[in-house]
Wavefront OBJ file of the C-alpha trace (Angstrom):
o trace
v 1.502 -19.585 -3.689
v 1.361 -16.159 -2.376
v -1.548 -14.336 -3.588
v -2.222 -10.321 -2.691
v -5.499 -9.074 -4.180
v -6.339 -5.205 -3.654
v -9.666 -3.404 -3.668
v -11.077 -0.283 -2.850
v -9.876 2.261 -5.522
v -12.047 4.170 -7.622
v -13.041 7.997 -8.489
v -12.968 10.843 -6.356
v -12.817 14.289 -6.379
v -10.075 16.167 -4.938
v -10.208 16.625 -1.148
v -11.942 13.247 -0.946
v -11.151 9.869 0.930
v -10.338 6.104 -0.049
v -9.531 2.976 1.849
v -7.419 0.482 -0.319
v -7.760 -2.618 0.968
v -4.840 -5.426 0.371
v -6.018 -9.424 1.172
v -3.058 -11.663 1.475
v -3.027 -15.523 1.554
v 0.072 -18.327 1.075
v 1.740 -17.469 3.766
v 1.794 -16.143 7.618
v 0.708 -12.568 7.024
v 1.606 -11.828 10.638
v 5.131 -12.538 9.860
v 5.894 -10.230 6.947
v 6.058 -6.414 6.611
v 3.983 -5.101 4.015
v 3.838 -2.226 1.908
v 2.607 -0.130 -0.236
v 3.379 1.484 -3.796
v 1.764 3.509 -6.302
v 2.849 4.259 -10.122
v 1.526 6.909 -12.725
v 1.355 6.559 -16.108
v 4.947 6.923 -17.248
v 6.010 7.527 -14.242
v 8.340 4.391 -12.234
v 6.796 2.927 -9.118
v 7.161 4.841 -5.855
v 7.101 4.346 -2.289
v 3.927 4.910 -0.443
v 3.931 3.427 2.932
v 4.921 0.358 4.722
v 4.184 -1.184 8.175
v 6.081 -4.175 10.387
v 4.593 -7.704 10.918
v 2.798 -6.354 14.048
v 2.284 -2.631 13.164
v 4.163 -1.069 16.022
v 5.992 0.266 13.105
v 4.913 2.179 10.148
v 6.573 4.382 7.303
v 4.852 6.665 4.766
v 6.545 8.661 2.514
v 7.937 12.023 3.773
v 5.489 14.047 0.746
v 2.352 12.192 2.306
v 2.665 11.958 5.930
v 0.130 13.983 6.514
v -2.508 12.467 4.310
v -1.923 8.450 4.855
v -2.291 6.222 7.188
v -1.525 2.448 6.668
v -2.862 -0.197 9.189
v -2.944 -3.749 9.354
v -5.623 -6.842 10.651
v -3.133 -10.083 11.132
v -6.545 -11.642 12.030
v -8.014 -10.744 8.773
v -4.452 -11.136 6.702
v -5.058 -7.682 5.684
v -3.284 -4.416 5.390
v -4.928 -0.936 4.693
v -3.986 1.869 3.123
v -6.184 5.357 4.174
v -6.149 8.211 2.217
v -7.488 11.661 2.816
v -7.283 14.790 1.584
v -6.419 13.377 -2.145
v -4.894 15.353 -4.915
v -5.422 14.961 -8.734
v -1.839 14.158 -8.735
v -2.588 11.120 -6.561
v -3.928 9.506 -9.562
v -2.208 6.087 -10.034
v -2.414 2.663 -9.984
v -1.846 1.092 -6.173
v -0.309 -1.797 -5.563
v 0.654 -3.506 -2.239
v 3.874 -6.023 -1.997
v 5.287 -8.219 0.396
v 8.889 -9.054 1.008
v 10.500 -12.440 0.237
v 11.971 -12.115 4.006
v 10.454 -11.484 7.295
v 12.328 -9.436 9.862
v 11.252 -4.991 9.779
v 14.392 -2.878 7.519
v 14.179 0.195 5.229
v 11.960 -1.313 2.495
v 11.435 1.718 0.619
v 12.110 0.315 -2.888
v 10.445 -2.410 -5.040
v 13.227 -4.257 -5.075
v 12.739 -5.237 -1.303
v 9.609 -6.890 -2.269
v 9.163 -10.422 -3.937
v 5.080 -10.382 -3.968
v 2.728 -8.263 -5.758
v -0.604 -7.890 -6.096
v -2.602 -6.815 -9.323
v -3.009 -3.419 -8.199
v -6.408 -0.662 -8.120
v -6.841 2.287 -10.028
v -6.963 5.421 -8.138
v -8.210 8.677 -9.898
v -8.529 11.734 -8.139
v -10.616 14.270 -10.490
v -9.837 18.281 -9.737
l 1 2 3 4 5 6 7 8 9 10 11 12 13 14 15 16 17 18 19 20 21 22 23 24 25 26 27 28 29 30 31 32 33 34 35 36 37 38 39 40 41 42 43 44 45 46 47 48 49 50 51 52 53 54 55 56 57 58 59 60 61 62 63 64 65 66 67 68 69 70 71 72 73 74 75 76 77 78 79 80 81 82 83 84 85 86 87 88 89 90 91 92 93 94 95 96 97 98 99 100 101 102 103 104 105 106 107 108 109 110 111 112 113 114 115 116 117 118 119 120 121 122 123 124 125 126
């Protein structure tokens, strides 16, 4: 079965930096997009980034642009998620997600993606 395990979260204070990690196994990483999500408490799950099966393609959220990059290691079935410059409202829980389907679209919403890890805890302190 699919399995996606994420790591790397933690505290930080604002203006600070964080890798997030996502390990995938089950299937051929290399042929799936990935992506990646993040929800608040009370808040519903948003769009962060996502990236094609050989990351000539990538997609982060218009608000964070500036701030994220997301990367991928088919080698290591592994996708990253880098953050910098992070904001108190930043705080979340992150979770990364894989599509049922391989093949690069507009998956900006959860509902384009079957697989989901556990997610990390992300608090930015201001």
């Amino acid at each position: 079965q699919v399995q996606l395990v994420e790591s790397g979260g933690g505290l930080v204070q604002a203006g600070g930096s964080l890798r997030l990690s996502c390990a995938a196994s089950g299937r051929t990483f290399s042929m799936y997009a990935m992506g990646w999500f993040r929800q608040a408490p009370g808040k519903e799950r948003e769009f962060v980034a996502a990236i094609s099966q050989t990351a000539s393609t990538t997609y982060v959220a218009d608000s964070m642009t500036d701030r994220l990059t997301i990367s991928r290691d088919n080698a290591k079935n592994t996708v990253y998620l880098q953050m910098n410059s992070l904001k108190p409202e930043d705080t979340a829980v992150y979770y990364c997600a894989m599509p049922m389907t391989t093949g690069w679209g507009n998956r900006v919403t959860p509902g384009d993606y079957e697989y989901w890890g556990q997610g990390t805890q992300v608090t930015v302190s201001s």
